[in-house]
mmCIF file of the C-alpha atoms, coordinates in Angstrom:
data_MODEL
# 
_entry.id   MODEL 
# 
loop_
_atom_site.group_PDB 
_atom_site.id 
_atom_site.type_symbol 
_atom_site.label_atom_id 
_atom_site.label_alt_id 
_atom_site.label_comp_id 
_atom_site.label_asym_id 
_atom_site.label_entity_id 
_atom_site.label_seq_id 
_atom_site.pdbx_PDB_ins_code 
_atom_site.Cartn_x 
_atom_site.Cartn_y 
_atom_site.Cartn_z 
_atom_site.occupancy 
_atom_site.B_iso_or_equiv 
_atom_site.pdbx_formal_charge 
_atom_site.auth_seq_id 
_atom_site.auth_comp_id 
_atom_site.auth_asym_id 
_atom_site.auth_atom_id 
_atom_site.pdbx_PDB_model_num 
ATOM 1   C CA . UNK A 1 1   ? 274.301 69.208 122.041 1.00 0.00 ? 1   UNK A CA 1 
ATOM 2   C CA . UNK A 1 2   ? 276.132 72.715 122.279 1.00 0.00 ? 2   UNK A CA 1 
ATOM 3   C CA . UNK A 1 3   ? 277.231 71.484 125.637 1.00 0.00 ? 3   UNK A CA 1 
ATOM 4   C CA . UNK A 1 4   ? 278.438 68.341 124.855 1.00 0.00 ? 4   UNK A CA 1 
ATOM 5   C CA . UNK A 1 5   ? 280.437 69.469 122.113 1.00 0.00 ? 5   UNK A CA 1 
ATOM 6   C CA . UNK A 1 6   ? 281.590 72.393 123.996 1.00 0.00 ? 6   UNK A CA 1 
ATOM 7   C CA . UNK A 1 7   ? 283.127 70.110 126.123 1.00 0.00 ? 7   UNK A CA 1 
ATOM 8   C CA . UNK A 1 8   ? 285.511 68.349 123.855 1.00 0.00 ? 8   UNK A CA 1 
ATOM 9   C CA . UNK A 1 9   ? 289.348 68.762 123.237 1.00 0.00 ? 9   UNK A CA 1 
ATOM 10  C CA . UNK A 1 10  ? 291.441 68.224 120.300 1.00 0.00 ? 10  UNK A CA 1 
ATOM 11  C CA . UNK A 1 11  ? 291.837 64.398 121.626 1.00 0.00 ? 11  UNK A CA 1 
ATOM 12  C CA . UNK A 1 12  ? 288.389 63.605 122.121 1.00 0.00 ? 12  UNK A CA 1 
ATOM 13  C CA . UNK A 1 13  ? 287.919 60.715 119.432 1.00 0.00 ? 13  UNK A CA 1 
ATOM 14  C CA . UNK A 1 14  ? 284.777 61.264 117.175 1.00 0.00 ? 14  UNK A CA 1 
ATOM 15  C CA . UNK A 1 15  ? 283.257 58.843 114.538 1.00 0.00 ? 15  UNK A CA 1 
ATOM 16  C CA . UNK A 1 16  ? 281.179 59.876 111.574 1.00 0.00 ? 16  UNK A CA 1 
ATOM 17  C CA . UNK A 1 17  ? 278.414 58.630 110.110 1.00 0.00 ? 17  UNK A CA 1 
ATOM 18  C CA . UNK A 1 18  ? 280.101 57.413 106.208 1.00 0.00 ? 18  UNK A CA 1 
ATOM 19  C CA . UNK A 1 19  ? 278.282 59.097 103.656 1.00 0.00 ? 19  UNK A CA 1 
ATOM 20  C CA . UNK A 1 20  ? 275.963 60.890 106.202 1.00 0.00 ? 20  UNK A CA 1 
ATOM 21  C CA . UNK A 1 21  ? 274.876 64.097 103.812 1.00 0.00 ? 21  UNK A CA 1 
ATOM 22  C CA . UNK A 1 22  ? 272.953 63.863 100.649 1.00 0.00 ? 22  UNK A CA 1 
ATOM 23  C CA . UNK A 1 23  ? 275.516 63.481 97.535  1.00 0.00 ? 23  UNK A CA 1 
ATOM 24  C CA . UNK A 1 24  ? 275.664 66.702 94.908  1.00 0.00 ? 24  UNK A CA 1 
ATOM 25  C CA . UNK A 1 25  ? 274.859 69.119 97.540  1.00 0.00 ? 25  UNK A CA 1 
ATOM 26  C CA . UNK A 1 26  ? 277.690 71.435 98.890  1.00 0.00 ? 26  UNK A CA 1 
ATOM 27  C CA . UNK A 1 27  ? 277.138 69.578 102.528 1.00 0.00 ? 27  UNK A CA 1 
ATOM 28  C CA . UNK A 1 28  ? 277.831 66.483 101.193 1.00 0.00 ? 28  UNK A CA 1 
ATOM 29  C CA . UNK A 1 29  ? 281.191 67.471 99.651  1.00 0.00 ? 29  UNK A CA 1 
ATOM 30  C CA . UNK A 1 30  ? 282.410 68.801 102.759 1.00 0.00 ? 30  UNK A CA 1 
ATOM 31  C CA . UNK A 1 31  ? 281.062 66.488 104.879 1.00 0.00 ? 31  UNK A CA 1 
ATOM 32  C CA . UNK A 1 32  ? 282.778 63.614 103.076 1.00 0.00 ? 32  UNK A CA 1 
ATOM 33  C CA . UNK A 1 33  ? 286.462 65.421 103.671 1.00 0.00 ? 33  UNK A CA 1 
ATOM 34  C CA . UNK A 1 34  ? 285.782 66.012 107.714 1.00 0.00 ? 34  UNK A CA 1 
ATOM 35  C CA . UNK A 1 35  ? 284.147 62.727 107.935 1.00 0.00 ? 35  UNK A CA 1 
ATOM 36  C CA . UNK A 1 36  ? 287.416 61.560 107.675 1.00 0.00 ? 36  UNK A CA 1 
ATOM 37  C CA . UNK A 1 37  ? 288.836 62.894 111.063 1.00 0.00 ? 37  UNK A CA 1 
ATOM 38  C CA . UNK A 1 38  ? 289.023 60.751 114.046 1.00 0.00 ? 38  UNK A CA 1 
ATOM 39  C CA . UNK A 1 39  ? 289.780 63.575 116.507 1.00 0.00 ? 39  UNK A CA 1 
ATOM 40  C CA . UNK A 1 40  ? 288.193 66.511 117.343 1.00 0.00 ? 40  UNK A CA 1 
ATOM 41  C CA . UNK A 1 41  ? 291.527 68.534 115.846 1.00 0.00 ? 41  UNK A CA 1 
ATOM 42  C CA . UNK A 1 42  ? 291.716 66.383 112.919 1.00 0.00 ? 42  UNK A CA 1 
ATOM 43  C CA . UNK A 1 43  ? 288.013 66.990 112.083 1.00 0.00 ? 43  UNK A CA 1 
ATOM 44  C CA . UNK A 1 44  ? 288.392 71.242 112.216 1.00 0.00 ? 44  UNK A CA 1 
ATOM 45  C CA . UNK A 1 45  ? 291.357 70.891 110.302 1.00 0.00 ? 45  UNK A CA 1 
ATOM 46  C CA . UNK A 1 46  ? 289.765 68.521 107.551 1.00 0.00 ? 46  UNK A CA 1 
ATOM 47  C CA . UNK A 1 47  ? 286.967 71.790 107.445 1.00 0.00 ? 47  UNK A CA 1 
ATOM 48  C CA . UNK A 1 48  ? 284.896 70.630 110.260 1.00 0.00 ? 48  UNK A CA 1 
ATOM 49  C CA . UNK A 1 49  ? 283.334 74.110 111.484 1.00 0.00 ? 49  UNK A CA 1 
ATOM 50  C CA . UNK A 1 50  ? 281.997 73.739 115.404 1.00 0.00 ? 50  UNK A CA 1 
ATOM 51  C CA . UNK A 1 51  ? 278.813 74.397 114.084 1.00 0.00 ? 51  UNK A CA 1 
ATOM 52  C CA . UNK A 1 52  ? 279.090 71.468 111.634 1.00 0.00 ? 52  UNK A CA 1 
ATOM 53  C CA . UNK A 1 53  ? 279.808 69.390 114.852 1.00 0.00 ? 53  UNK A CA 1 
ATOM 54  C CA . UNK A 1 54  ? 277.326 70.585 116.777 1.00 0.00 ? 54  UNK A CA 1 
ATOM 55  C CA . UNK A 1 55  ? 274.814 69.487 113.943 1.00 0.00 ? 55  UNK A CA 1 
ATOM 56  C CA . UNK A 1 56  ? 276.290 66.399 113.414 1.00 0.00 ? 56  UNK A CA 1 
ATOM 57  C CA . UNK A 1 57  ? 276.318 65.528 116.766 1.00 0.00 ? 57  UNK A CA 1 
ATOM 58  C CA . UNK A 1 58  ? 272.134 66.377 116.901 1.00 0.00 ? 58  UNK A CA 1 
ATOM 59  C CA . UNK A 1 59  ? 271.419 64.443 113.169 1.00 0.00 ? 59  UNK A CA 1 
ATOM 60  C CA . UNK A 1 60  ? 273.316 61.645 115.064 1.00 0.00 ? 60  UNK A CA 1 
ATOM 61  C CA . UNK A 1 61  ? 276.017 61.845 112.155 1.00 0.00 ? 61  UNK A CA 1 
ATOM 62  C CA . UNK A 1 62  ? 278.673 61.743 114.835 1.00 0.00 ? 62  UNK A CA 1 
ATOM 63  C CA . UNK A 1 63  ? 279.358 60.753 118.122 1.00 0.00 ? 63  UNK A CA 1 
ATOM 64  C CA . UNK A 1 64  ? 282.124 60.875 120.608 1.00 0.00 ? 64  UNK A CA 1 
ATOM 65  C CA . UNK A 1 65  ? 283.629 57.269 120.992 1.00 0.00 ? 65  UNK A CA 1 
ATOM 66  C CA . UNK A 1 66  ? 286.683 58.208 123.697 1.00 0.00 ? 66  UNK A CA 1 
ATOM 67  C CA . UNK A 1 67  ? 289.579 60.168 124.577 1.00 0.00 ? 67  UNK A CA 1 
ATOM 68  C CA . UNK A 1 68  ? 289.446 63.066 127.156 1.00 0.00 ? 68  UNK A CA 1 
ATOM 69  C CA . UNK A 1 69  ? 286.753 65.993 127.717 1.00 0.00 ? 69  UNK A CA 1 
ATOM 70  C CA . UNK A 1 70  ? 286.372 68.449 130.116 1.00 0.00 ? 70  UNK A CA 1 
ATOM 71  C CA . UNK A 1 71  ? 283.892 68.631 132.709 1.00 0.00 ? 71  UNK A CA 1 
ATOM 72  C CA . UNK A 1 72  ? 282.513 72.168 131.861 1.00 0.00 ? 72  UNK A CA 1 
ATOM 73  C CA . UNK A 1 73  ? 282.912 74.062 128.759 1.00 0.00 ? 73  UNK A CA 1 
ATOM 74  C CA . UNK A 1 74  ? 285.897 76.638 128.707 1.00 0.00 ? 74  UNK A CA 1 
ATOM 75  C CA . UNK A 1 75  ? 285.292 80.379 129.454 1.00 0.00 ? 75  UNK A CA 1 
ATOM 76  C CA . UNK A 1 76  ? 287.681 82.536 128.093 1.00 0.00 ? 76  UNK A CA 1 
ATOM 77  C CA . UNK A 1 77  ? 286.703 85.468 130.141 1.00 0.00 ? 77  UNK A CA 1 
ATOM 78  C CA . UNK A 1 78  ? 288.404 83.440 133.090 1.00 0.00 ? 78  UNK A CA 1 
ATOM 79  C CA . UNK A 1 79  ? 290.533 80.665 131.452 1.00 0.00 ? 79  UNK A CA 1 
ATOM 80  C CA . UNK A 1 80  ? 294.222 81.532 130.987 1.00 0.00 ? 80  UNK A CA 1 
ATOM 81  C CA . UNK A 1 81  ? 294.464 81.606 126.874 1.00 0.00 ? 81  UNK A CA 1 
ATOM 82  C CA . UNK A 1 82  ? 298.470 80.832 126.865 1.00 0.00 ? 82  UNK A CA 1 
ATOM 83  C CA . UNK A 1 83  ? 297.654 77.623 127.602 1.00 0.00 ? 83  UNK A CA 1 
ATOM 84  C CA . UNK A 1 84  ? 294.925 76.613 125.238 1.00 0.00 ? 84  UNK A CA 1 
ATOM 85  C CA . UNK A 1 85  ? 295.222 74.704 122.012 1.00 0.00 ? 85  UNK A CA 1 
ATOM 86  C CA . UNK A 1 86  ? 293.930 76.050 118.535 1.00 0.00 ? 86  UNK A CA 1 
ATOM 87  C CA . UNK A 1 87  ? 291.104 73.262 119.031 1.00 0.00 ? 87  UNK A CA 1 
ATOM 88  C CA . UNK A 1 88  ? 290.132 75.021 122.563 1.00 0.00 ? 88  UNK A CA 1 
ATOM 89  C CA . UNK A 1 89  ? 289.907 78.783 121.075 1.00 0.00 ? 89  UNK A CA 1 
ATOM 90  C CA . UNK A 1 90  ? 287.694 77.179 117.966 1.00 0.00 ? 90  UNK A CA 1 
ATOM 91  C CA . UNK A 1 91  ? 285.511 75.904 120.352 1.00 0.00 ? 91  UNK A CA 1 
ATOM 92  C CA . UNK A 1 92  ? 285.583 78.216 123.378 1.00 0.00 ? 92  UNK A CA 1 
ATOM 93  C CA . UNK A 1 93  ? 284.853 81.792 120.956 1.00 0.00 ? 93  UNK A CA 1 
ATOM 94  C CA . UNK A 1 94  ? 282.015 79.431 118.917 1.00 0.00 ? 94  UNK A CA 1 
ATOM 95  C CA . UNK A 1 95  ? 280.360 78.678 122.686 1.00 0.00 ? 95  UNK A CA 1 
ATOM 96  C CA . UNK A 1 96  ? 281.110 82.571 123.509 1.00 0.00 ? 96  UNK A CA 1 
ATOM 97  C CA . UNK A 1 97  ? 279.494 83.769 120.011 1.00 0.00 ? 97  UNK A CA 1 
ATOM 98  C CA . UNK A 1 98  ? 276.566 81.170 120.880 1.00 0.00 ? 98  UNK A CA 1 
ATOM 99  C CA . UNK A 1 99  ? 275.997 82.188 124.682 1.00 0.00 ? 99  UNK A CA 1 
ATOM 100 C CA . UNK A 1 100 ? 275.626 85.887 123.155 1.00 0.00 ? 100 UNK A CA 1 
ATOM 101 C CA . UNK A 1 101 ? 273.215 84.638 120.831 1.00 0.00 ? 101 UNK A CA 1 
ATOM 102 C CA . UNK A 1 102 ? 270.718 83.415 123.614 1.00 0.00 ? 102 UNK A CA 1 
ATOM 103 C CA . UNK A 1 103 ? 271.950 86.522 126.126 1.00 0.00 ? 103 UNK A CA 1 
ATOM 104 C CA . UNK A 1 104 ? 268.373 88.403 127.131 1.00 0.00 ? 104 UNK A CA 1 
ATOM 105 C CA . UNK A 1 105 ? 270.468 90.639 129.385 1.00 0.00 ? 105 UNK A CA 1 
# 
C-alpha cells in the first residue's frame, strides 16, 4: 500500500468510498471533506494527510481509477527538489519519515 501510494502524483485520479468512516467520530468528519477530491492534489488539499491515503487505500476506501504515476517512488536524497510539486514533497518526506521508521541500520 505505502508503495502504491508512494507512487502517485498530484494527477493521479482517486475515488472514495461515499460515506466510508463511521458518522460522529472525528474520522468521519474529515473523511467526508477529502472524500470529495478526485486527484491526488485535490484530496491533500481538502485535508487528506498521506497517511489517511495510505489507509484508505488498505480499508479499500479508495482506489486509484487513472491519470499518471511514477514507476518508483521519489527519493529526495537524489531527486532534484526544484522541480517537484507540493503533492511530490507531501508524499516523498511521508515515504522518507516511513522508510526511517522500518530502518534496522
Amino acid at each position: 500500500s505505502y508503495t502504491e501510494v508512494l507512487r502517485w502524483l498530484e494527477s493521479t485520479e482517486i475515488e472514495y468510498v461515499p460515506h466510508g468512516k463511521k458518522a460522529g467520530t472525528k474520522s468521519y468528519v474529515r473523511y467526508e471533506q477529502y472524500s470529495q477530491a478526485k486527484t491526488v492534489e485535490e484530496a491533500l488539499k481538502l485535508g487528506s494527510l498521506p497517511l489517511d491515503l495510505v489507509h484508505d487505500f488498505e480499508k479499500k476506501l479508495l482506489k486509484r481509477v487513472g491519470g499518471p504515476i511514477r514507476d518508483k517512488p521519489l527519493d529526495l536524497t537524489v531527486e532534484d527538489t526544484t522541480t517537484l510539486t507540493k503533492t511530490d514533497l507531501i508524499l516523498a518526506r511521508f515515504g522518507m519519515h516511513v522508510s526511517g521508521l522500518f530502518d534496522t541500520g
